[in-house]
C-alpha positions in Angstrom: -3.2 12.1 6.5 -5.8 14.2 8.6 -8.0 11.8 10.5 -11.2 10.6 10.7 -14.0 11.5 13.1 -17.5 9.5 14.0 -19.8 11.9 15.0 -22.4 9.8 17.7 -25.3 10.5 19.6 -28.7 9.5 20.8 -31.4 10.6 17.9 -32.2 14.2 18.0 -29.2 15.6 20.2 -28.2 17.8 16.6 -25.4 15.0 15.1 -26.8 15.9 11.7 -27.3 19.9 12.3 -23.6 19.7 13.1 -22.8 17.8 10.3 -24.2 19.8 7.8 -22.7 22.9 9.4 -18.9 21.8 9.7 -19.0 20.4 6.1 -21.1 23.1 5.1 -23.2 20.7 2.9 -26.5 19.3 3.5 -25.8 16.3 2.5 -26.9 14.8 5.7 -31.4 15.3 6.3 -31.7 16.9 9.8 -34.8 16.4 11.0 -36.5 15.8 14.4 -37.6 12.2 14.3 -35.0 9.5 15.4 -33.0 7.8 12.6 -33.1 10.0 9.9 -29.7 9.4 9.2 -29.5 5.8 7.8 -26.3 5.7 5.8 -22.8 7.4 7.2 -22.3 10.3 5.4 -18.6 11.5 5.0 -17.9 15.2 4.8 -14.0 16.2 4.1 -13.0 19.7 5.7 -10.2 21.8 5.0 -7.9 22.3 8.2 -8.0 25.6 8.6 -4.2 26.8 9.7 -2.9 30.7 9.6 0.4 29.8 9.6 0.0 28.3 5.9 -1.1 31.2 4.8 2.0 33.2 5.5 4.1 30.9 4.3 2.4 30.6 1.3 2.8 35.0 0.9 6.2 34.7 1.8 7.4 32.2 -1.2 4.5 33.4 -3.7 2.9 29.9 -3.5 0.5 30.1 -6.4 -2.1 27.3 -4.5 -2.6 26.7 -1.1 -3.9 23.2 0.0 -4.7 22.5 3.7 -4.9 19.2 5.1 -8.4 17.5 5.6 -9.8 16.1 8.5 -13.1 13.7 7.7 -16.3 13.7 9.4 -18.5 10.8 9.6 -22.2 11.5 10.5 -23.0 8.0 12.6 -26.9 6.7 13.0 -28.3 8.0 16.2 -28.0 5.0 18.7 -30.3 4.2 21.0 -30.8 1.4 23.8 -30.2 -2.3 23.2 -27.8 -0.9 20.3 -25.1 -3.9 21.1 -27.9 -6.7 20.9 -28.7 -4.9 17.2 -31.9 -2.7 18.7 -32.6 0.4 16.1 -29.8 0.9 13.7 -27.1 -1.2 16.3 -25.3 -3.8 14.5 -24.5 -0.7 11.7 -24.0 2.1 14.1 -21.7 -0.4 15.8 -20.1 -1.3 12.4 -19.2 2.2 11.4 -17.9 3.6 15.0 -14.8 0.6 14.2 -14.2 2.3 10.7 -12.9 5.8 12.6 -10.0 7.0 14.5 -11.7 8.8 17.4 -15.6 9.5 18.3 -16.9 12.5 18.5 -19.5 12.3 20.8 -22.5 14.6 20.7 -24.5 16.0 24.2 -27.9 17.5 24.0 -27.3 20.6 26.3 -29.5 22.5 25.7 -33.7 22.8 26.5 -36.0 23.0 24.0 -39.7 21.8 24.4 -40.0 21.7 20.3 -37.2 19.3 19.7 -38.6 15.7 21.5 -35.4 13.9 23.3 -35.4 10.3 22.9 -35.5 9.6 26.8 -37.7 12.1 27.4 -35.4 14.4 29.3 -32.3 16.4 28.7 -29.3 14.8 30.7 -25.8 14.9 28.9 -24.5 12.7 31.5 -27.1 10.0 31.5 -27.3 10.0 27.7 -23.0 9.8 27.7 -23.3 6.7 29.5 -26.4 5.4 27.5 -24.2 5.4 24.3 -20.9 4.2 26.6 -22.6 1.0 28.2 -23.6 0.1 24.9 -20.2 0.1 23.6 -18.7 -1.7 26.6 -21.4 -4.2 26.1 -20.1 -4.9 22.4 -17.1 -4.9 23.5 -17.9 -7.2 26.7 -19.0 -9.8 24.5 -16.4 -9.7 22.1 -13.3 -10.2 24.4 -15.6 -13.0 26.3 -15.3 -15.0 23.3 -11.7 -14.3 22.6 -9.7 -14.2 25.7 -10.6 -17.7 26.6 -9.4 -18.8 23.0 -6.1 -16.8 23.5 -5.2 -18.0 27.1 -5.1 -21.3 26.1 -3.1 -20.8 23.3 -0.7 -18.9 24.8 -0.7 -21.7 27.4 0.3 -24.2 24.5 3.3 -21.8 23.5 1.9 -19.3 20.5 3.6 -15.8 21.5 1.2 -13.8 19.6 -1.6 -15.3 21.6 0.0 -15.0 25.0 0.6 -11.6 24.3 -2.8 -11.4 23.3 -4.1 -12.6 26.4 -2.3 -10.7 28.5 -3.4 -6.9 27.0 -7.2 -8.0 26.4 -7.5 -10.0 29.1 -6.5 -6.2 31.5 -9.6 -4.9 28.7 -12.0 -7.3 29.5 -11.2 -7.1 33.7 -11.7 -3.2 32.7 -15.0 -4.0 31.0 -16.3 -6.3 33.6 -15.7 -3.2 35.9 -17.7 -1.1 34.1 -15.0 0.8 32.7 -13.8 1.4 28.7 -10.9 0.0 27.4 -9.3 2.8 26.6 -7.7 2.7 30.1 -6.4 -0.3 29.4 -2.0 0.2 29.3 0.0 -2.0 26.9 3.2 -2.4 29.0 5.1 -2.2 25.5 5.2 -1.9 21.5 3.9 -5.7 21.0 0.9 -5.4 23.2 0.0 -1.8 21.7 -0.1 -3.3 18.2 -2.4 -6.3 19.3 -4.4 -4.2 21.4 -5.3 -1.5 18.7 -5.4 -4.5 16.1 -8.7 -5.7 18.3 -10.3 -2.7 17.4 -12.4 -2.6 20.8 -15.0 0.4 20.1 -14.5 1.7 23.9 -10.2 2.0 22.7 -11.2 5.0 20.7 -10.6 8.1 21.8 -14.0 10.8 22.9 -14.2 14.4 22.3 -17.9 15.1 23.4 -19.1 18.1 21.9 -21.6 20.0 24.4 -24.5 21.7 21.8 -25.9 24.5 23.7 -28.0 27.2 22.7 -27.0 30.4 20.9 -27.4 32.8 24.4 -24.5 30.0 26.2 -22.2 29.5 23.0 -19.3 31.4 24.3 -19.3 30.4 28.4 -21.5 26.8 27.9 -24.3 26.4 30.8 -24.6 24.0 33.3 -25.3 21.0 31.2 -21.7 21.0 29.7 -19.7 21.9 32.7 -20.9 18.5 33.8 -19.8 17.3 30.6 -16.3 18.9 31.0 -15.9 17.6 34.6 -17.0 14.0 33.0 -14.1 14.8 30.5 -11.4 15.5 32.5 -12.2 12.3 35.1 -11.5 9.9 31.7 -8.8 11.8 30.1 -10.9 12.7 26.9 -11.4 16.1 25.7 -14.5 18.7 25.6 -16.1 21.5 23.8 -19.0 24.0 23.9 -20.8 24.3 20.2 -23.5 25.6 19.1 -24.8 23.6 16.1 -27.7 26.3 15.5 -25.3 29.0 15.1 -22.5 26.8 13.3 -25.4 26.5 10.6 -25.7 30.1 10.6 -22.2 30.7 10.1 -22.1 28.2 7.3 -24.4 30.7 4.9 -22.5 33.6 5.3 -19.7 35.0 3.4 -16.6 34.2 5.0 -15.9 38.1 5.5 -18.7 38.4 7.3 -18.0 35.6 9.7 -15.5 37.4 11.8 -18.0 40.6 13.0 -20.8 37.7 13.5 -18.9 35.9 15.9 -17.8 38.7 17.8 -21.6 39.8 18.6 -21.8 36.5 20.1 -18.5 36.9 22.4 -16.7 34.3 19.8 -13.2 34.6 18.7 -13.6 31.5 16.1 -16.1 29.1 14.6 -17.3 25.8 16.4 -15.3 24.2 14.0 -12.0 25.4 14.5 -12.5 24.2 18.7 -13.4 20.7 17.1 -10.4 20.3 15.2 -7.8 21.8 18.2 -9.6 19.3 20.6 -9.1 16.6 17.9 -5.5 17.2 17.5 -4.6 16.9 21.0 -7.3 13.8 21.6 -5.2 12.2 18.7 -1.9 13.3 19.3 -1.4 14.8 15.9 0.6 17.5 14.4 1.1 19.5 11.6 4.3 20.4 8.9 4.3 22.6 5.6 5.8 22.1 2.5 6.6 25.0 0.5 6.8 26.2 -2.8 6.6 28.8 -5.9 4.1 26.1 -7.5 1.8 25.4 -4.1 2.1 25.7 0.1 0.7 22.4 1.5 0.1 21.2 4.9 0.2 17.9 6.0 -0.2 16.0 9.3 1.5 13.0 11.1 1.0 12.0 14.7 3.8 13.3 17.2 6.7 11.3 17.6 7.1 10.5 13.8 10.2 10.4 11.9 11.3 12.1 9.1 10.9 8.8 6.1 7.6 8.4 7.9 6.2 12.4 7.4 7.7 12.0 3.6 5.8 8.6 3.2 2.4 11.2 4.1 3.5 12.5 0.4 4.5 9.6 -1.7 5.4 6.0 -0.7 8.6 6.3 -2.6 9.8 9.4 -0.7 9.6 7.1 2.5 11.4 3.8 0.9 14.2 5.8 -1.2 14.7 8.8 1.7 17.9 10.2 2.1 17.5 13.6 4.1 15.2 16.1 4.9 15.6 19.9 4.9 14.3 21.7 7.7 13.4 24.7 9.0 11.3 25.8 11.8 8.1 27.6 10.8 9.6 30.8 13.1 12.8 30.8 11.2 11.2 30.6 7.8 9.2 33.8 8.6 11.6 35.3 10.4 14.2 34.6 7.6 11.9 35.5 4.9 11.9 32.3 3.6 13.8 29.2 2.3 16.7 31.3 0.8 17.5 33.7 3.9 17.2 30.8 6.5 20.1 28.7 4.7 22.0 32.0 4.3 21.4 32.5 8.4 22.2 28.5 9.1 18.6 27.9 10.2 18.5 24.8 7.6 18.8 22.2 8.9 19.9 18.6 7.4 18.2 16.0 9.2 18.5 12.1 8.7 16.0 9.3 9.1 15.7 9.3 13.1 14.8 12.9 13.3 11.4 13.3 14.8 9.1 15.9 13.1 8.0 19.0 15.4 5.0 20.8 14.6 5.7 23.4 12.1 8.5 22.0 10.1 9.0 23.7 6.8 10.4 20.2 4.8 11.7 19.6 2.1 12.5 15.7 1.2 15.6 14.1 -0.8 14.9 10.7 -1.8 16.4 8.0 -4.6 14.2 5.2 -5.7 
């Protein structure tokens, strides 16, 4: 499954540089003038996950396929975005199309690259692209909650329930605050709630891009993002886009001794997709093979018909068991064959709920 990130930002805070670096494309133009991106362009990168590589030397896979995660590189936004100023209406438009927002912070000082509000404030330009949002989505639920309250008031469930979980939105809203706070009080009201598709319900990770020299420890800039973070519940991290390009060109063997000069123990990347795991609630199981090792990702609390629907619909509608073994035991066993020898496989049925790690196998008649 993977998941799909909006990378947003006011013009010229490095949305593009980071973009091109995580993808390692250049598919999107970087350049310092506001709007140079026009069009969303959609990167797909590999996962990048060691423990599929020892699977796959254990059982002499002969491919290896990670599981991708997509990156969506959003217009820069600027103010008046929600009454359609700049690129609004379609920067607003393609944040609904994603599953979380990656949110881009200039932190860093540079007297060559111009910054649209003429200044370099992470927190100010946070809340520039936030009251935007909550302005879309002020005007939205304005429209509907009146609508839904009467209609739940002349007996339609759906709209009652409606009512009740927008309605705690748009009081939310009104206070200046995103929807994402909002709490569906059960299963109905989180299925209309994430069916409204309010742009302030989907989850942040803003990335903090500070220069090379603060890449490791951040600066002051992003600790003011992290403490920003952790009052909303969303998730932070320090990147250098500059250096991310860097690492990009290189050979991937010389990537390790690079990052080390700089005090790094992995690439920007690999912090982006750890923060977006836990912003999402996602994890990860194997499936292994002579033929190929494949990972593949389902959000935490699925069950086992719903991680073998992530391979083929008809493994979810005609699933009988699934075969399971820890990822520890697997290596530990040295593989399928010693676990079942040492009773570490495990035949589970369809409420079993997947752990992060599971080696599966799937039975299924159709």
């Amino acid at each position: 499954m993977g998941f799909r990130c909006g990378i947003v930002g006011l013009p010229n805070v490095g949305k593009s540089t980071l973009f091109n670096a995580l993808t390692e494309t250049a598919a999107a133009q970087a350049a310092n003038y506001p709007f140079c991106t026009i069009e969303p362009n959609v990167g797909n990168v590999a996962v990048p996950d060691p423990r599929l590589y020892t699977l796959a030397e254990i059982a002499g896979s002969a491919k290896i396929i990670e599981t991708q995660l997509a990156f969506v590189d959003i217009a820069g936004l600027v103010r008046g975005a929600s009454k359609g100023e700049g690129l609004g209406n379609q920067f607003l438009g393609n944040i609904r199309e994603v599953d979380a927002i990656v949110h881009v912070l200039r932190c860093f000082e540079d007297g060559d690259v111009t910054h649209v509000e003429g200044k370099v404030d992470p927190i100010a330009d946070a809340e520039t692209v936030e009251t935007e949002l909550m302005l879309a989505d002020l005007e939205s639920l304005e429209k509907r909650v009146p609508n839904l309250v009467k209609k739940g008031q002349q007996g339609d469930k759906e709209a009652k329930i409606g009512a009740a979980v927008l309605g705690q939105a748009l009081e939310l809203l009104r206070d200046g605050k995103p929807a994402r706070l909002t709490q569906p009080k059960d299963a109905e009201e989180e299925r209309v709630f994430a069916q409204a598709q309010l742009l302030t319900a989907k989850p942040v990770l803003y990335v903090c891009n500070v220069e090379e020299a603060n890449a490791a420890n951040g600066n002051a800039h992003s600790q003011a993002v992290f403490a920003k973070a952790a009052a909303e519940g969303a998730q932070a991290v320090v990147v250098s886009a500059a250096i991310e390009a860097d690492i990009a060109t290189m050979p991937p063997e010389d990537r390790p001794e690079f990052l080390g000069e700089l005090g790094l123990s992995e690439t920007g990347l690999a912090r982006v997709i750890r923060a977006g795991y836990t912003l999402l609630n996602l994890l990860t199981f194997f499936t292994v093979g002579p033929k190929e090792a494949r990972a593949w990702t389902v959000h935490a609390g699925a069950k086992a018909p719903q991680a073998a629907g992530e391979i083929h619909t008809d493994f979810e509608r005609g699933f009988i068991r699934a075969e399971t073994i820890a990822f520890d035991d697997y290596v530990a066993c040295k593989g399928e064959a010693g676990a079942r020898d040492a009773g570490k496989l495990r035949q589970e049925g369809k409420e079993y709920v997947v752990h992060d790690g599971d080696v599966m196998l799937f039975r299924f008649n159709v």
